[in-house]
C-alpha positions in Angstrom: -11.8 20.9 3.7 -15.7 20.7 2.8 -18.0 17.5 3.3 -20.5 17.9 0.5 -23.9 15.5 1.3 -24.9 14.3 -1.8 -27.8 11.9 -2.4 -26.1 9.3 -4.4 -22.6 9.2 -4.0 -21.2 8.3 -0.5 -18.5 10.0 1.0 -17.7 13.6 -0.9 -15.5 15.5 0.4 -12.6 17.9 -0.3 -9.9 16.9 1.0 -7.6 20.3 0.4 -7.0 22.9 2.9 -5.2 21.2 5.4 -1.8 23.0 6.7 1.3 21.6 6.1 4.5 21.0 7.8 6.5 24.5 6.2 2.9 26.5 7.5 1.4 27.3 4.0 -1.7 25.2 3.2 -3.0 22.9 0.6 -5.0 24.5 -1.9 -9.4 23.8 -1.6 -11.8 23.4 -4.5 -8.9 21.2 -6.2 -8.7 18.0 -4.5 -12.2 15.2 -4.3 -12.6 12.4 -3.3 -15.2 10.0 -2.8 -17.3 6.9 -3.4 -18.4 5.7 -7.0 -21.0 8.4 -9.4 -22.9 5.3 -10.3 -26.3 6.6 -8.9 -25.5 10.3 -8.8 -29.1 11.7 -8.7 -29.9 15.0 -11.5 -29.4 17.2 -8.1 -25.1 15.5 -7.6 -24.7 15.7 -11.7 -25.4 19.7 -11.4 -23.0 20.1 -7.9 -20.6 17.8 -9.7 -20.5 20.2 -12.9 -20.0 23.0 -10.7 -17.0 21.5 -9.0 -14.2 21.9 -11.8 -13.5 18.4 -11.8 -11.3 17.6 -15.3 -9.9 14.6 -13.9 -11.4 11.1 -12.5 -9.3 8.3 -11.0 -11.6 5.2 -10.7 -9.8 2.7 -8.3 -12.5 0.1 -8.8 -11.5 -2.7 -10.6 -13.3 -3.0 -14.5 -16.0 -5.8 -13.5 -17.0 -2.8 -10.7 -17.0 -0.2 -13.3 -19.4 -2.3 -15.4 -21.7 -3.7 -12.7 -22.0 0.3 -11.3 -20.9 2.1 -14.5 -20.6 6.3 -14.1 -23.8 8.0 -14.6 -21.4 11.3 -14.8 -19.6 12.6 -16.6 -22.4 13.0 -19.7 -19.6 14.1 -21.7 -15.9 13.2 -22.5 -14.3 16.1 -21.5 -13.3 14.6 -17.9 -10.0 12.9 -18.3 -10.5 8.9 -16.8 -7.8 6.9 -15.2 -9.1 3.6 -15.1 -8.3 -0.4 -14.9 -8.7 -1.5 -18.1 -8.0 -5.2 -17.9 -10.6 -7.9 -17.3 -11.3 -9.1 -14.1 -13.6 -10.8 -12.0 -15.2 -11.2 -8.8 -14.1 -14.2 -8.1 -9.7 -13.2 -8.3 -11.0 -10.8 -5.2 -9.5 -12.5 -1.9 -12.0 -10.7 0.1 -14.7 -12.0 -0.9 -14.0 -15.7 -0.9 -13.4 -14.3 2.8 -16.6 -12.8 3.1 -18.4 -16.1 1.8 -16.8 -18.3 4.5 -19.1 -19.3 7.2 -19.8 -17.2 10.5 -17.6 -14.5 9.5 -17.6 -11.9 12.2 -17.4 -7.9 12.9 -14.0 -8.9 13.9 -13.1 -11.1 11.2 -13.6 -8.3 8.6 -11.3 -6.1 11.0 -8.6 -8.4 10.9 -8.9 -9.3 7.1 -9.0 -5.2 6.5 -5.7 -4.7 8.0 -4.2 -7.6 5.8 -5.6 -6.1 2.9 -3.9 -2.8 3.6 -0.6 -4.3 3.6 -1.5 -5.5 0.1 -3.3 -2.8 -1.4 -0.4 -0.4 -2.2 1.3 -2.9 -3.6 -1.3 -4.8 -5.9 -0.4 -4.1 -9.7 -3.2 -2.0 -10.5 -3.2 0.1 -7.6 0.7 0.5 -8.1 -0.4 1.8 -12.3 -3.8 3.8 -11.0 -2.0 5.5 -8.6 1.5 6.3 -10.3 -0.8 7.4 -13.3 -2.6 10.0 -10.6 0.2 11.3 -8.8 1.5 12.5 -11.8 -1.1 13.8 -14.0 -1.3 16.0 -10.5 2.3 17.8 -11.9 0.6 18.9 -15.0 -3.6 18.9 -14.5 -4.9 22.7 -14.8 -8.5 21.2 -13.2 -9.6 19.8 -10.0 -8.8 16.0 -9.7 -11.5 12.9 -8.1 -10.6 10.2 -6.8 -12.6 7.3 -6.1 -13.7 4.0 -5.5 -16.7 2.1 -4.4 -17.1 3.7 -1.0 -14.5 6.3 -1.1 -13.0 4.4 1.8 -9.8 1.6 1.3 -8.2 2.3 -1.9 -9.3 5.9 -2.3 -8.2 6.5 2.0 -4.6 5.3 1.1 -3.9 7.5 -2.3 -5.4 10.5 -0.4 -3.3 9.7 2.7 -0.5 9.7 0.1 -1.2 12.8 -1.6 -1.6 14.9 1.8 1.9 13.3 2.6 3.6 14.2 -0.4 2.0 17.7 -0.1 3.6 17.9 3.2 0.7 17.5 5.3 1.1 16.5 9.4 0.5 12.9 9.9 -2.2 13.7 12.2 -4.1 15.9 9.8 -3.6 13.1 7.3 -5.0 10.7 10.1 -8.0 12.9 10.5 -8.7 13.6 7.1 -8.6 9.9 6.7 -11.2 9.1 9.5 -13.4 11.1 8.6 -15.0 8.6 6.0 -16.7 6.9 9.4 -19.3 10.0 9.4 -19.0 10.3 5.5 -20.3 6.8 5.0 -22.8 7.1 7.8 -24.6 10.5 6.5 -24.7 9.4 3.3 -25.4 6.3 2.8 -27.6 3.6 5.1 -25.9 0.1 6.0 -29.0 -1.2 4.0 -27.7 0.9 1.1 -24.6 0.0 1.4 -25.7 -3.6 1.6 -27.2 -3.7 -0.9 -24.6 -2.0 -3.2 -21.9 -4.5 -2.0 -24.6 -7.5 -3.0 -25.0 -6.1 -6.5 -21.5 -5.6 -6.9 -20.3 -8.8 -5.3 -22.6 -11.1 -5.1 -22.7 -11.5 -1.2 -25.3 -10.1 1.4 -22.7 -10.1 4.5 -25.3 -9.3 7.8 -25.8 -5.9 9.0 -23.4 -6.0 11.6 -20.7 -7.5 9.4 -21.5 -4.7 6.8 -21.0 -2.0 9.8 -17.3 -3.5 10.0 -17.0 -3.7 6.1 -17.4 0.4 5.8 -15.8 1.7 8.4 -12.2 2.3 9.3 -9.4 2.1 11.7 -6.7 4.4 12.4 -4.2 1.3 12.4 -5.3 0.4 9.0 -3.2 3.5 7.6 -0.7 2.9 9.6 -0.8 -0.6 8.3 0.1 0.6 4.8 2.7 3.0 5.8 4.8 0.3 7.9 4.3 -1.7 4.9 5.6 0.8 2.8 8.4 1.6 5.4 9.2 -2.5 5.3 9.4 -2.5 1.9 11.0 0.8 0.5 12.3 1.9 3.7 9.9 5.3 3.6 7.1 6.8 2.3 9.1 8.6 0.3 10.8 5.5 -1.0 7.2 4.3 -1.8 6.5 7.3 -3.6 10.2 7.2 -5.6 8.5 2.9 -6.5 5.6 4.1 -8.1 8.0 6.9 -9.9 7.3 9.9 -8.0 10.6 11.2 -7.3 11.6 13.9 -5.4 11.7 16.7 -7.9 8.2 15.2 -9.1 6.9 16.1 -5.6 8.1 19.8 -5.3 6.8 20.3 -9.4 3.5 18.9 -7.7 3.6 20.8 -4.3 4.0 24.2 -6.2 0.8 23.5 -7.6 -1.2 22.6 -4.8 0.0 24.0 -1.7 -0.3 27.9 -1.3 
């Protein structure tokens, strides 16, 4: 597992090399994951090339993509999973939330959680991430996946990867929490205020924007007691978005050593 600090993308990391449950390990220099390449500077573009990576999952929705298009890759030899239906700011829950008066720290925490009940679920998290999991049975390149921070939608399909790769939930935990000191060494809250105002169209306070980028260790578990509710596992989540069991081992075999 490497943290990478790069100047315009928040939140690179690695997130391979953890051990798993049957004590072999998940394979490094396969697995990314991190916030949008919007305003990757010359000096990311190069580590970026360097990296291997063949594949891109965008979780950002396609009015994101357009408002903080991909500055890299230059060329169209990286495979994109993307939305490609229209959508708009204003179908985003959250931020009709986040435009409510006196919204506080708090407030975000608790309209987070929600969200992660909701996120696994939502139809183009359910397509982006079925169409990840199993390109991840046949890709002969390292894989990215991202969003706008690297943080909500990008946390939960890592969390889900590690688990399917038969990583311990506490390393999955860990993994997962470590986007609190990504976020912070690579970005300022004023940078990351200002990126949410371009993209959104709000300016939440500093110490609202604090809440907005971190995260909590009961927002995973949020999901997977969702999942649990709904499909009785995360396994039975996985088997919903079609990645059955023999799916999983085809996938394991490549990434866990």
């Amino acid at each position: 597992m490497r943290v990478y600090s790069l100047q315009g993308i928040a939140n690179f990391r690695d997130f391979g090399g953890h051990p798993t449950n049957d004590g072999r390990r998940v394979v490094e220099g396969r697995l990314f994951r991190g916030g949008h390449q919007g305003a990757a500077s010359p000096s990311d573009r190069e580590t970026l090339d360097g990296l291997g990576i063949g594949l891109i999952v965008d979780l950002r929705r396609s009015f994101e993509c357009a408002r903080e298009p991909r500055v890299w890759p230059a060329s169209g030899s990286v495979e994109l999973v993307v939305d490609t239906e229209e959508s708009s700011v204003a179908t985003l829950p959250y931020v009709a939330f986040l435009r409510k008066p006196g919204v506080t720290p708090d407030d975000v925490v608790a309209q987070v959680r929600d969200a992660y009940r909701s996120i696994p679920y939502d139809s183009k998290h359910v397509g982006l991430y079925s169409r990840y999991l199993r390109r991840l049975a046949t890709a002969d390149c390292a894989s990215l996946v991202s969003c706008t921070h690297g943080k909500d939608r990008t946390g939960i399909l890592c969390a889900l990867t590690l688990r399917l790769l038969g990583v311990d939930h506490g390393a999955i935990m860990e993994d997962y929490l470590l986007t609190n000191a990504g976020l912070r060494e690579s970005m300022s809250i004023h940078q990351a205020q200002a990126s949410f105002a371009n993209t959104y169209g709000i300016t939440p306070t500093l110490d609202v924007m604090s809440a907005i980028v971190r995260v909590e260790p009961d927002f995973l578990e949020t999901a997977f007691e969702e999942m649990r509710s709904r499909n009785g596992s995360v396994d039975g989540y996985l088997d919903m978005l079609g990645i059955i069991k023999a799916l999983r081992e085809e996938i394991r075999a490549r990434y866990v050593s």
